[in-house]
C-alpha positions as CSV (number, residue, x, y, z in Angstrom):
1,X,7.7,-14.2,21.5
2,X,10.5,-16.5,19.1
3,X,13.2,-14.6,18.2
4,X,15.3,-15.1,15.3
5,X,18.8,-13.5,14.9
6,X,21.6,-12.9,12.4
7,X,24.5,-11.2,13.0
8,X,26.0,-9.1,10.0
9,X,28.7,-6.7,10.4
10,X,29.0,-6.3,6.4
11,X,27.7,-2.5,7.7
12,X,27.1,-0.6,10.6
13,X,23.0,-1.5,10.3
14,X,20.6,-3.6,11.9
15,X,17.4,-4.3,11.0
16,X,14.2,-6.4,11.8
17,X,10.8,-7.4,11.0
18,X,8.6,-8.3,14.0
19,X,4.8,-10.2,13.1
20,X,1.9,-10.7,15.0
21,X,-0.4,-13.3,14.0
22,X,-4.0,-13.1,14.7
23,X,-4.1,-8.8,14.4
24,X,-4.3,-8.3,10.2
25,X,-7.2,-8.0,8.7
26,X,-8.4,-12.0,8.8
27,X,-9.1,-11.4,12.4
28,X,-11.3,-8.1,12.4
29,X,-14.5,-8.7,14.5
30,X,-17.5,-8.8,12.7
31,X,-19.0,-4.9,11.3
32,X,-15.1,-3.6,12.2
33,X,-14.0,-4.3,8.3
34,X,-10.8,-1.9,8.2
35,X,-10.2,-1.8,12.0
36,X,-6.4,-3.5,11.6
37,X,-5.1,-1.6,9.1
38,X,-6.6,1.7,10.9
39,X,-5.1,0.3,14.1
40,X,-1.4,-0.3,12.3
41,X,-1.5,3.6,11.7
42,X,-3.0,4.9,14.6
43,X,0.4,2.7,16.3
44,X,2.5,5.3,14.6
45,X,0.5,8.5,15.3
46,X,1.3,8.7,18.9
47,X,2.9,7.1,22.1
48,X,4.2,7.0,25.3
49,X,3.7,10.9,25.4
50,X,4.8,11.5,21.8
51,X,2.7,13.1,20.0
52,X,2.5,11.3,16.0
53,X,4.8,14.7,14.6
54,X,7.4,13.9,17.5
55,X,7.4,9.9,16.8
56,X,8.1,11.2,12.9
57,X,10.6,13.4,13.7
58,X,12.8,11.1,15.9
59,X,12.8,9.0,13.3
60,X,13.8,12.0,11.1
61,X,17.0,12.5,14.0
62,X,17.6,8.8,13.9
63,X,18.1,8.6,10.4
64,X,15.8,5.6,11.1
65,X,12.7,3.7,9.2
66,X,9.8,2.0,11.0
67,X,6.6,0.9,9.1
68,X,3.9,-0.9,11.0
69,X,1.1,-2.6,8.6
70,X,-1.9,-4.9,9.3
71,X,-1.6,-7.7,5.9
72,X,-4.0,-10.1,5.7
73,X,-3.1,-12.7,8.8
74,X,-0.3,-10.6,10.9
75,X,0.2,-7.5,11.9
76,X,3.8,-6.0,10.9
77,X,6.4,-3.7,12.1
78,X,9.8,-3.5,10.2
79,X,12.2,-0.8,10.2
80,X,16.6,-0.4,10.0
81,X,18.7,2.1,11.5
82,X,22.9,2.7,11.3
83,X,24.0,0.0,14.7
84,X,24.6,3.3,17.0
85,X,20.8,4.0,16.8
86,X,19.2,1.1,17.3
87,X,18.7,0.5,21.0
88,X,16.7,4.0,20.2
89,X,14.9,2.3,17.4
90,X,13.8,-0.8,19.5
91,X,13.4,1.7,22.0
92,X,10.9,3.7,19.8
93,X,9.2,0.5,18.5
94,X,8.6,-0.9,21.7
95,X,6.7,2.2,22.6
96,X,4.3,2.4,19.3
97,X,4.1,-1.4,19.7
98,X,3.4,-1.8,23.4
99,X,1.9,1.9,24.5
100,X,0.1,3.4,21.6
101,X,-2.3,6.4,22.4
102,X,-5.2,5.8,20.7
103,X,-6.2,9.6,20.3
104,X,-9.7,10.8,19.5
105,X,-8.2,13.4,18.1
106,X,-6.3,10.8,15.6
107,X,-8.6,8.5,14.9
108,X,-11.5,10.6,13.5
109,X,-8.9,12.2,11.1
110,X,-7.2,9.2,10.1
111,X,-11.2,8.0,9.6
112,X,-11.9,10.7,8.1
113,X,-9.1,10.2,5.2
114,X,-10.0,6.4,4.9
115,X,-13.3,7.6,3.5
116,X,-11.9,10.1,1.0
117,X,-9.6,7.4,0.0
118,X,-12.3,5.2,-0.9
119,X,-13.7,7.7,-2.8
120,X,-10.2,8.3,-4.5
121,X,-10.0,4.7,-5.3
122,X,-13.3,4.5,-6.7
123,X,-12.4,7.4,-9.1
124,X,-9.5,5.6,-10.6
125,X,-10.5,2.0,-12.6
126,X,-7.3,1.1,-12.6
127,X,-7.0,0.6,-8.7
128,X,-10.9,-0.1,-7.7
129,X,-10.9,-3.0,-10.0
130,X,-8.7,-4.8,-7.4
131,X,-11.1,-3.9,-4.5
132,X,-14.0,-5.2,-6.5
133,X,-12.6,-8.4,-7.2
134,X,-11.6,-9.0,-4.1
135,X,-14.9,-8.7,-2.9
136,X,-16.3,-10.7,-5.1
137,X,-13.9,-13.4,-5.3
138,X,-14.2,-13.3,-1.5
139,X,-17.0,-12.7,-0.6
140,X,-17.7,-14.0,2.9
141,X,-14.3,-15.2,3.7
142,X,-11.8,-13.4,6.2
143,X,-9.5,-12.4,3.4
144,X,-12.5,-10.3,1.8
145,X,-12.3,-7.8,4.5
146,X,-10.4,-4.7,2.9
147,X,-7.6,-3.0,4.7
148,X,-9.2,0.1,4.0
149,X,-12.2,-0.8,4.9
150,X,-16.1,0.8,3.9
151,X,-17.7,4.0,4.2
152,X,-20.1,2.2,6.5
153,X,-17.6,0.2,8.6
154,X,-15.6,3.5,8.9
155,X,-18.5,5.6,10.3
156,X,-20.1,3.2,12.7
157,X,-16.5,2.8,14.6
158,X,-15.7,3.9,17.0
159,X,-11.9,4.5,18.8
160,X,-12.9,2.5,21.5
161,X,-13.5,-0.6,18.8
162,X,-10.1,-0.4,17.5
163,X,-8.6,-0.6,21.5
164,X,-10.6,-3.3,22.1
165,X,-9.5,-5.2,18.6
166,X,-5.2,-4.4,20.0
167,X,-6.0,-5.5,23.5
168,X,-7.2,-8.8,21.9
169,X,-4.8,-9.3,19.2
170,X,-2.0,-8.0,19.9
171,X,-0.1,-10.5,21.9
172,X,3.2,-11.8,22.6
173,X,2.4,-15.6,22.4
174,X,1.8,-14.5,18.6
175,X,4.6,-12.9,17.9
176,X,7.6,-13.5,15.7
177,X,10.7,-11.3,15.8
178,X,13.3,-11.4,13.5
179,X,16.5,-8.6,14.0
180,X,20.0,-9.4,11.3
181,X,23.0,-6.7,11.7
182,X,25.6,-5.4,13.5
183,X,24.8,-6.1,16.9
184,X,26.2,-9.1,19.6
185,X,23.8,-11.6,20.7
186,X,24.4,-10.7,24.1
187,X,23.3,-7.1,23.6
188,X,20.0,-7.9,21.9
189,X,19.1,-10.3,24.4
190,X,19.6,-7.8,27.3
191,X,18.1,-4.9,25.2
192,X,15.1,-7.2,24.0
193,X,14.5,-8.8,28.0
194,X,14.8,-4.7,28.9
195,X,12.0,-4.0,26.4
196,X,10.1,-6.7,26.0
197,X,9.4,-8.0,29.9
198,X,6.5,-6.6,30.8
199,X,4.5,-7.4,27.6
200,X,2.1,-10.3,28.6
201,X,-0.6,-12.3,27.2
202,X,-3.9,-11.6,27.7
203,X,-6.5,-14.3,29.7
204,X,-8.0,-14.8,26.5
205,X,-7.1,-17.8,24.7
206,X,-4.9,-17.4,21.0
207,X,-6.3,-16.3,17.9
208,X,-7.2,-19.4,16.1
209,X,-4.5,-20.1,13.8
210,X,-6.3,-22.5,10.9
211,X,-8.7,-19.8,8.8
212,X,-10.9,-21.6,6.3
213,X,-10.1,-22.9,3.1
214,X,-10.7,-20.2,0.2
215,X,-14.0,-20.5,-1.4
216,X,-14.4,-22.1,-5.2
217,X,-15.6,-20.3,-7.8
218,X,-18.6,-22.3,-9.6
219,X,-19.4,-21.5,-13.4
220,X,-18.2,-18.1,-14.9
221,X,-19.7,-15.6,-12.2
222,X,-19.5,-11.6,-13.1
223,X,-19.6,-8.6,-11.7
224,X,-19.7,-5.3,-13.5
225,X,-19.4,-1.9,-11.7
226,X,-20.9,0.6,-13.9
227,X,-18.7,3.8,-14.2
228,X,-20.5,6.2,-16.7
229,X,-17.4,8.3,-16.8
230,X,-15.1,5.6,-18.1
231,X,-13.5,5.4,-20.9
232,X,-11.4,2.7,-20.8
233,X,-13.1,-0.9,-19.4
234,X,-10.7,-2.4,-16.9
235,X,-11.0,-6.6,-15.6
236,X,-10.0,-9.2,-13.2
237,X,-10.1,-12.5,-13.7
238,X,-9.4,-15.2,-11.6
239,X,-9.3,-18.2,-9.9
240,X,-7.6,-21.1,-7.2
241,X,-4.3,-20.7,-6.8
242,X,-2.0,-22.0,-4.9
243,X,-1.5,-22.0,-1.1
244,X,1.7,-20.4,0.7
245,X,3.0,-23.6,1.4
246,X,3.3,-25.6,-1.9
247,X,5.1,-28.5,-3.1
248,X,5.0,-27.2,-6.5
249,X,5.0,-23.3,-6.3
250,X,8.7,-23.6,-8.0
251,X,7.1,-24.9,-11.0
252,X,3.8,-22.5,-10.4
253,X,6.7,-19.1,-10.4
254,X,8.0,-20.3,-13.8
255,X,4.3,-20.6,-15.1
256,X,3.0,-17.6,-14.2
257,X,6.0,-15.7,-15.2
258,X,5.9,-17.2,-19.0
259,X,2.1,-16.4,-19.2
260,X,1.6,-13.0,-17.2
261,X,4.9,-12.5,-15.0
262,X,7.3,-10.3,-16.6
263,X,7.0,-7.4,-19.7
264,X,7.7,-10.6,-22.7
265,X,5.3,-12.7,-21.2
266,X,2.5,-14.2,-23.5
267,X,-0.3,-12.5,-22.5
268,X,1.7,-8.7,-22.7
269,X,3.1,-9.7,-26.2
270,X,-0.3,-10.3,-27.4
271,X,-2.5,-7.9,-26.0
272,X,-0.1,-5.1,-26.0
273,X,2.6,-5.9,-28.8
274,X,1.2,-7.4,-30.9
275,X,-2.8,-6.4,-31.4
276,X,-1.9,-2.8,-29.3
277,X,-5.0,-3.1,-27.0
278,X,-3.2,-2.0,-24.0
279,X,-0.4,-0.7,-22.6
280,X,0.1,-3.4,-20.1
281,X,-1.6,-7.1,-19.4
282,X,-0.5,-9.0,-16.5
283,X,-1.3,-12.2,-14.2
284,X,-0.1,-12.9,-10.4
285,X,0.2,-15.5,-8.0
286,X,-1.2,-14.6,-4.3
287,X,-0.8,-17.0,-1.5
288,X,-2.1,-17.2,1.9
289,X,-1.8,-20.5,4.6
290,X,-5.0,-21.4,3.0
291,X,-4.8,-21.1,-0.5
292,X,-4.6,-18.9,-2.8
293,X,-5.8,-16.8,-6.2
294,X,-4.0,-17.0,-9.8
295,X,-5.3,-13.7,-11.7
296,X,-5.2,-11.9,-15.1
297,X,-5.4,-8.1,-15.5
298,X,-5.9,-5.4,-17.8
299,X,-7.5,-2.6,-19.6
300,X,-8.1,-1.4,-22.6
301,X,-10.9,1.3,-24.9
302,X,-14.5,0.3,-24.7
303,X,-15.5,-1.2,-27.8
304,X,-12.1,-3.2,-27.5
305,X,-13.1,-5.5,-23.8
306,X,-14.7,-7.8,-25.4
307,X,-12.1,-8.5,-28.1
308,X,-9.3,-8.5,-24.7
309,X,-11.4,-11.0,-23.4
310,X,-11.6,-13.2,-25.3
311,X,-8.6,-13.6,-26.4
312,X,-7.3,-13.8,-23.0
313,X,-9.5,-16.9,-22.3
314,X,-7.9,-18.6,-25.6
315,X,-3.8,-17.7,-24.6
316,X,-5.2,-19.5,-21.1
317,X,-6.8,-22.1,-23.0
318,X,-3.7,-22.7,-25.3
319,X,-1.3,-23.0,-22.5
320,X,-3.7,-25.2,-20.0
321,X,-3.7,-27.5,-23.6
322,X,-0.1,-27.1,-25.0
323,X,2.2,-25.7,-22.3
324,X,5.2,-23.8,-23.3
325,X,7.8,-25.0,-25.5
326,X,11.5,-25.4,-24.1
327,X,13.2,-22.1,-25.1
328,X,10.4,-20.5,-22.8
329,X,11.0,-22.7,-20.4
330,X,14.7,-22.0,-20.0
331,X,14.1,-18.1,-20.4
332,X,11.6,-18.4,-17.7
333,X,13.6,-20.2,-15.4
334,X,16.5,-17.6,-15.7
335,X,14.2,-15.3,-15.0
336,X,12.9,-16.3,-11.8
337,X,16.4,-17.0,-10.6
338,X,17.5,-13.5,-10.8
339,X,14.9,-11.9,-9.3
340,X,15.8,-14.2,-6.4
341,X,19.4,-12.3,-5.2
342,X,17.3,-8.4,-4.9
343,X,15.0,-10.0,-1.9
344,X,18.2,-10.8,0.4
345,X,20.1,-7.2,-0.5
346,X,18.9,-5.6,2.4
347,X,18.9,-6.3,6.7
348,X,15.5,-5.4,6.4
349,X,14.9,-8.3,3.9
350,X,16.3,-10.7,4.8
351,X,14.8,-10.1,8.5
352,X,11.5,-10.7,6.2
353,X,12.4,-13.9,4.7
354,X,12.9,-15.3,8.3
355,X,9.8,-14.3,9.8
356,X,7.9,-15.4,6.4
357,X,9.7,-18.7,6.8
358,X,8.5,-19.3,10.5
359,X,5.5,-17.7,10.1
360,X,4.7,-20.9,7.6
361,X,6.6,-23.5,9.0
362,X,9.1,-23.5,6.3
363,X,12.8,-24.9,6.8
364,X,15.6,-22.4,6.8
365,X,16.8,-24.3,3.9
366,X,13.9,-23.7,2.1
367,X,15.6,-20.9,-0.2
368,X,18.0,-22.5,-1.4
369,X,15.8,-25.4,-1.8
370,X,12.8,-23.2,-3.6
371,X,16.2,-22.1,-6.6
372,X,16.6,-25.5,-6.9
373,X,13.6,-26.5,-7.6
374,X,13.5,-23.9,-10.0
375,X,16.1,-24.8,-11.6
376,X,15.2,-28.2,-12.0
377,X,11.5,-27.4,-13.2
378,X,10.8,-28.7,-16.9
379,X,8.2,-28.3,-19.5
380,X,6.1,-30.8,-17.6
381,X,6.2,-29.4,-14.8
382,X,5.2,-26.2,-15.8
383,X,2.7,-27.6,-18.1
384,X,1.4,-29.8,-15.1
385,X,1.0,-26.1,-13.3
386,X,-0.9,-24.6,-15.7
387,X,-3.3,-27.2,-16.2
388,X,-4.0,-26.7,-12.5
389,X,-4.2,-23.0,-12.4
390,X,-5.5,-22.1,-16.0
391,X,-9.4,-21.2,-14.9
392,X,-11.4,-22.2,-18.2
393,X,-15.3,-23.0,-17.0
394,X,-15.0,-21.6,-12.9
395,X,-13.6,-18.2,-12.1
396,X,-14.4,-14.9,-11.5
397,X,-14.9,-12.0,-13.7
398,X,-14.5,-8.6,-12.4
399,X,-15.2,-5.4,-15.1
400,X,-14.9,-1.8,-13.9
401,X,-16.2,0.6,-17.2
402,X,-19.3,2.0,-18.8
403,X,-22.1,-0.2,-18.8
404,X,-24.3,1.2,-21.3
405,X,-21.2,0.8,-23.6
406,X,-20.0,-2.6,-23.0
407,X,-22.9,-4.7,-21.2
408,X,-23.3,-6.2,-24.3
409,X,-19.4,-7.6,-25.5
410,X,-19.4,-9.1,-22.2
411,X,-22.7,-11.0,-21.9
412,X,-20.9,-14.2,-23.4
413,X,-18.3,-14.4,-20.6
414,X,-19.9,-15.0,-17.5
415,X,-23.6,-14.2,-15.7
416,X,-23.6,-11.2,-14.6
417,X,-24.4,-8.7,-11.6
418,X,-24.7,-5.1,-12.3
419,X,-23.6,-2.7,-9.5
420,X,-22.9,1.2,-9.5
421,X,-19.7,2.8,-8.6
422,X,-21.7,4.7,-6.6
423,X,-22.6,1.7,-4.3
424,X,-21.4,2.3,-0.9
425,X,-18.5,-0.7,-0.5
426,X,-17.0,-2.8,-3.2
């Protein structure tokens, strides 16, 4: 395991971020779609003898916090405590970490909730267009597995899947630690040695490291999931984006900030402002090692998609063509500067930024480079970005509303697959 440390005696806190690669979602063996995430909770619902109340409520006593999630390629566990708690902290983390129970008993309720949650999901637009797209967009690739899984997946496994999937994955040769507060080096390195000497490897060799590239979208592919209660029509669109590691995800921040990022963007101004379709329109960047997704979101009333639609495509026509002029630029810039102060506030973020930084082979000074870089991105730049990322003939088109209602404002935007709600999956 490669430990990272900063010592910060601003406060009496320390705090850490600890990632396993190879044991998120990416990795889940074949029919097990959900087992990481379900694992990451079942880490926290009993150990070492603790019942999962008994884990929460020394927390509680501690005054502590300690999440453990499966993302897409690692597992996670972060948490902070005041400096006086924290050998019980590491002490507690170690033992979800390293001796988790695994209950019967646990895993067919926390099952058992992952299906009603799907179901939840499925009942509100707003969140199951996300699942859909991702499934679609994905389809076939690692990163479509869902943390939360399917109804099918979910029912066909079994606790003695998800010990198999830790005993594999989780594993010290994988792992990245990353701990900043108020505490000597010489104490975390005996407390860490204490704790941490009798995890070893498995004979199995590593998780591979290199996933495959993120497929292509070819022509204007569609899905619409028919909801005949809906009525409001809610889409995804999207398409490649860029990968975690980019030479030009400075100028890519500023981009999708002018068109999608922030409450002024274009896209909110003219869908919401200014033609009051919706209440809200955004677009994102997600990254990955191997790529990445650029998407645009939002919703509006029935007999309105097709007007939302199209005039999304021509705002991300008009700045693939023209670009942004230079007082957008300059606001845009400022803007991504100041959100950059907020992710280093806290012990437990900047433990992040360290363990995201190794985790992708980044320099240390790769903040300080990346505001810089910012700073120095122009019009062309930008414009060069969204020329790139602007999907105008290849992406995917993702529409969660009535069908009987809107099949026919949306035949002009892509071919189109017709699914129920009601399907099991996404």
């Amino acid at each position: 395991m490669k430990v990272f440390y900063l010592q910060d005696r601003s406060l009496p806190l320390v705090g850490f971020r600890l990632l396993v690669n190879g044991a998120g979602t990416a990795a889940e063996p074949d029919g097990l779609e959900g087992a990481a995430d379900l694992m990451a909770e079942l880490m926290m619902k009993g150990t070492a003898g603790k019942s999962a109340l008994q884990v929460a409520e020394e927390l509680d006593e501690l005054g502590a916090d300690l999440q453990i999630n499966a993302g897409d390629e690692f597992l996670s566990l972060s948490g902070q405590s005041l400096a006086k708690y924290w050998p019980e902290l590491l002490s507690l983390t170690c033992d979800c970490l390293l001796r988790p129970d695994f209950s019967e008993a646990e895993f067919i309720k926390e099952t058992e909730r992952r299906i009603d949650q799907i179901k939840a999901i499925k009942d509100n637009p707003s969140q199951a267009v996300a699942y859909y797209f991702r499934k679609a967009y994905l389809a076939g690739h690692p990163f479509g597995r869902l943390a939360v899984g399917s109804e099918a997946s979910l029912q066909a496994m079994t606790v003695k899947d998800i010990r198999a999937f830790y005993r594999s994955a989780v594993r010290p040769d994988q792992a990245l630690l990353a701990v900043v507060g108020d505490v000597t080096p010489a104490d975390l390195k005996n407390q860490l040695e204490k704790k941490f000497s009798l995890w070893k490897k498995s004979g199995a060799p590593a998780p591979a490291a290199v996933l495959p590239a993120l497929p292509l979208p070819h022509g204007k592919r569609g899905l619409l999931v028919d909801k005949p209660d809906a009525s409001q029509a809610y889409f995804m669109l999207g398409a490649p984006g860029i990968a975690a590691v980019d030479q030009h995800a400075a100028a890519a921040q500023v981009m999708n900030t002018l068109f999608g990022g922030r409450f002024t963007s274009r896209l909110n101004k003219e869908l919401r402002v200014k033609r009051g379709l919706t209440y809200g329109a955004r677009s994102s960047l997600e990254s990955w090692r191997p790529g990445g997704l650029f998407t645009i979101s939002s919703y509006t009333r029935n007999e309105k998609i097709g007007e939302m639609l199209q005039v999304s495509l021509d705002l991300l026509h008009q700045a693939a063509l023209l670009g942004f002029d230079e007082e957008e630029v300059i606001s845009g810039r400022n803007y991504v500067l100041g959100q950059f102060p907020p992710k280093f506030e806290t012990l437990m973020s900047k433990a992040r930024a360290y363990t995201d930084l190794a985790f992708y082979g980044l320099p240390f000074d790769y903040y300080a480079g990346l505001l810089s870089r910012v700073g120095s991105s122009d019009r062309e730049a930008i414009h060069a970005q969204a020329r790139r990322l602007m999907p105008h003939e290849n992406y995917v088109l993702v529409v969660v509303g009535k069908a009987e209602e809107i099949r026919e404002q949306l035949a002009p935007f892509a071919d189109w697959e017709i699914r129920s709600i009601t399907d099991d999956g996404f």
